[in-house]
C-alpha positions in Angstrom: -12.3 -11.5 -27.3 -10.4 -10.4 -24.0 -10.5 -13.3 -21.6 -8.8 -12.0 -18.6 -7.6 -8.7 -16.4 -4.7 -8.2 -15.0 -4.9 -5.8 -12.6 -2.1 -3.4 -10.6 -2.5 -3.0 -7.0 -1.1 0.3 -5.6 -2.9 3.3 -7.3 -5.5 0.6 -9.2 -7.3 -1.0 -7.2 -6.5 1.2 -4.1 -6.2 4.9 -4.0 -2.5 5.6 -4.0 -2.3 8.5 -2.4 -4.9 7.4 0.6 -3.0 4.6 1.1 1.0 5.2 1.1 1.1 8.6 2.4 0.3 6.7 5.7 2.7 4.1 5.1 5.3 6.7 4.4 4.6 8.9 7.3 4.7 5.8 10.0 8.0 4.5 8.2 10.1 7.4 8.5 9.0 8.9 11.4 10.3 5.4 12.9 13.1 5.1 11.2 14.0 8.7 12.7 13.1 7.5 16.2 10.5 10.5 16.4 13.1 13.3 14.9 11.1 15.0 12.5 13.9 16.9 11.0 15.5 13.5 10.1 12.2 12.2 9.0 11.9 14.8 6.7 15.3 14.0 5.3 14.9 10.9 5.0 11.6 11.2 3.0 13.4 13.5 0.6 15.5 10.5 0.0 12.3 8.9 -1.7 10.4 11.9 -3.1 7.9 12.1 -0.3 6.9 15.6 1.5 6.1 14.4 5.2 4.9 18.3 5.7 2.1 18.2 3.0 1.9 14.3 2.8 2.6 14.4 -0.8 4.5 12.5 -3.5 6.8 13.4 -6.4 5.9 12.3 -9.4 9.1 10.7 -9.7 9.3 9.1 -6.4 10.5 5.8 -6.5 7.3 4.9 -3.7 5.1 4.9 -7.0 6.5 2.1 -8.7 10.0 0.5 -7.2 10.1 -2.7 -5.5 10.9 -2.5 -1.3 14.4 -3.1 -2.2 14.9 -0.2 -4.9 13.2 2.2 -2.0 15.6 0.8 0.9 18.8 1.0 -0.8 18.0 5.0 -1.5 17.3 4.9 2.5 20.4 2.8 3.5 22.5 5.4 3.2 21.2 7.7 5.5 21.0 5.0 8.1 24.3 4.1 9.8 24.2 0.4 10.7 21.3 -0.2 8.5 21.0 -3.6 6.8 19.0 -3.4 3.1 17.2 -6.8 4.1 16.2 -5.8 7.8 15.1 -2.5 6.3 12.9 -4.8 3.2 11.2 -7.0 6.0 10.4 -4.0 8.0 8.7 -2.5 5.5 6.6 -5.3 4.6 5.7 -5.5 7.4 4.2 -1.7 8.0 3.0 -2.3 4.5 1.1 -5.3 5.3 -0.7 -3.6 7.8 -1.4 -0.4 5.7 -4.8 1.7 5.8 -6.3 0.5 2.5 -8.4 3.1 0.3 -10.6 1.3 -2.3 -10.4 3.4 -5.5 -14.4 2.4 -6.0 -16.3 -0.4 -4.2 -14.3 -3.5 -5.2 -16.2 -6.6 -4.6 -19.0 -5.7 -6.6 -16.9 -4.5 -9.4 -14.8 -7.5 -9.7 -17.9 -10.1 -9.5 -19.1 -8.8 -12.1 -16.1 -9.2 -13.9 -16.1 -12.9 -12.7 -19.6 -13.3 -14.1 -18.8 -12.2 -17.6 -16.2 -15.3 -17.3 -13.1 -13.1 -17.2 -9.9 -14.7 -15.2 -8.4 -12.0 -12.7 -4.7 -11.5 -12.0 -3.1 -9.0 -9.5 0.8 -7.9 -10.2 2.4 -6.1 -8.3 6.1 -4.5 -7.4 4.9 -4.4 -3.9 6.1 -8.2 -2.2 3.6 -10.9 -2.4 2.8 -11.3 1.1 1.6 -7.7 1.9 -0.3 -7.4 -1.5 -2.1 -10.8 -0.5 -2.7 -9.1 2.8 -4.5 -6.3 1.9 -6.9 -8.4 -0.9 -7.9 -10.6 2.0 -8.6 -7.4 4.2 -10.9 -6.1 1.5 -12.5 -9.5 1.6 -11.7 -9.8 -2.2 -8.7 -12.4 -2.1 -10.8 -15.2 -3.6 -11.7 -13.5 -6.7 -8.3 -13.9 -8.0 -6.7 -16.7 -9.9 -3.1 -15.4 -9.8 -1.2 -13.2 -7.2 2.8 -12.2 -7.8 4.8 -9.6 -6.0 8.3 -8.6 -6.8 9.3 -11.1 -5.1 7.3 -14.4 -6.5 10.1 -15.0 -8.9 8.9 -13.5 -12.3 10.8 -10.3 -11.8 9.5 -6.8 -11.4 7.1 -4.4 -13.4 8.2 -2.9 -16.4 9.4 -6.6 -17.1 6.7 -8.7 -18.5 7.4 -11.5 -16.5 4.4 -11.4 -13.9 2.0 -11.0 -16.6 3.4 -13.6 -19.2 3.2 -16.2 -15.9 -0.2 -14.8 -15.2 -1.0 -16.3 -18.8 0.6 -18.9 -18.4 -1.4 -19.8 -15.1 -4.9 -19.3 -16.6 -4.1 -20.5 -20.3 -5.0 -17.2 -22.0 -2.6 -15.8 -25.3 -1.2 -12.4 -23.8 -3.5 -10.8 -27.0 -6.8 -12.1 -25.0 -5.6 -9.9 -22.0 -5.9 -6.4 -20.5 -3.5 -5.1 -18.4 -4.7 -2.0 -15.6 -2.4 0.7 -14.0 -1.5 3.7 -13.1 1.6 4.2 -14.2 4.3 4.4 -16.9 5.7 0.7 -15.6 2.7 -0.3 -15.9 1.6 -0.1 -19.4 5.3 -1.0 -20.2 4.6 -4.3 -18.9 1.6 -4.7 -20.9 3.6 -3.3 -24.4 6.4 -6.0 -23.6 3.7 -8.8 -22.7 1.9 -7.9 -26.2 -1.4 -7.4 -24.5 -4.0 -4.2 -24.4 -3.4 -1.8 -21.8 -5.9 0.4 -19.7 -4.6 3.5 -17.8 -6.1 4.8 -14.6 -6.1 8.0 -12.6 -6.2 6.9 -8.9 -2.4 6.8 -8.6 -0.2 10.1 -9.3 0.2 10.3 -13.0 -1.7 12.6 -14.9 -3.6 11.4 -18.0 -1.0 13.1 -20.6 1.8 11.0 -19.4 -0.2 7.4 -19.5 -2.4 7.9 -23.1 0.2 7.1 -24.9 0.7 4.1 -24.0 -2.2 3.1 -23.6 -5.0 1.6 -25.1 -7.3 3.8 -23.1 -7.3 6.0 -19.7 -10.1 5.9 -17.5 -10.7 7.9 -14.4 -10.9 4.6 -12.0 -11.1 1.0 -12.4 -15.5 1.5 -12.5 -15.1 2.3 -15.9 -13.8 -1.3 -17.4 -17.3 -2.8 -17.9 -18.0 0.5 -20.3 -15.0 -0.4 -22.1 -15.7 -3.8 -22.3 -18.8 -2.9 -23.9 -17.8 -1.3 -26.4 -14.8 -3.3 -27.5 -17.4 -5.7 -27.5 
């Protein structure tokens, strides 16, 4: 009987695209003081197209922590410190245009009403991730928040979710772990849970199903699922 969902936040519960293409766009053009030709150069650095607003599918944007994005930056920024860089992009990231992949409150009450515990992981840093859940006014429906930076390590580790368990007293078998990416459904493999793959980040179905217990096409299909594991 699955007692709790841990939930992704970049490209799970928000629209990936929607959301960081914006982020990327306003960080580099800063970082470039307004040169577009360095902005682009500097996007290249992390798989992002500032022309067509798009991401590789192997840009580290998708799934690295802030720090595994600026140290591929650093480099191309001459007096740059990796820290200052981090905190800086927190703090754009903090204040982010957020995309709901579907109407969220809703969705996760009624989650909350079938008694499930909710968990958000994330390799984004705690305090921006808890930004953005207050700013869709869905902050208090969670029992357990960790960024890359809470001190259980990063996704593919298991760490955030084994603390999420942990934190709510659920065995990892009772739990469902939703993403949209490879890291992802790694976590969940290592954490010995089930694993729910979902198409509102950049990978394509093919490259999540098998690892996963099932892909969906956005987070409004759990209750289905639910059902019929039921």
């Amino acid at each position: 009987m699955i007692g709790g969902i841990i939930f992704d936040k970049d490209g799970t519960l928000f629209d990936f695209r929607a959301t960081w293409a914006a982020w990327a766009e306003r960080l580099l053009i800063d970082l470039a003081n307004g040169d577009m030709q360095r902005a682009e150069s500097l996007g290249a650095a992390i798989g992002f197209d500032l022309a067509t607003r798009e991401f590789a599918w192997d840009s580290p944007v998708i799934a690295g922590t802030p720090p595994e994005i600026a140290s591929l930056l650093v480099p191309h920024l001459p007096g740059a410190r990796q820290d200052g860089l981090v905190a800086r992009m927190n703090l754009l990231a903090a204040e982010v245009p957020l995309a709901e992949a579907v109407p969220l409150r809703p969705l996760l009450t009624g989650l909350r009403d079938r008694g499930l515990r909710l968990g958000l992981v994330t390799n984004d840093a705690e305090a921006p991730a808890r930004a953005h859940l207050h700013r869709s006014d869905i902050a208090d429906l969670f029992d357990f928040v960790a960024g890359c930076d809470s001190g259980y390590g990063a996704k593919p580790g298991p760490g955030q979710l084994l603390a999420f368990c942990e934190a709510v007293a659920l065995d990892p078998e009772r739990v469902v772990m939703v993403g949209d990416s490879l890291h992802d459904l790694l976590a969940g493999e290592r954490a010995r849970m089930r694993k729910v793959g979902v198409l509102t980040g950049i990978a394509l179905a093919p490259e999540l199903q098998d690892h996963a217990d099932a892909v969906l096409r956005d987070i409004g299909g759990l209750p289905a699922w639910l059902d019929e594991l039921a």
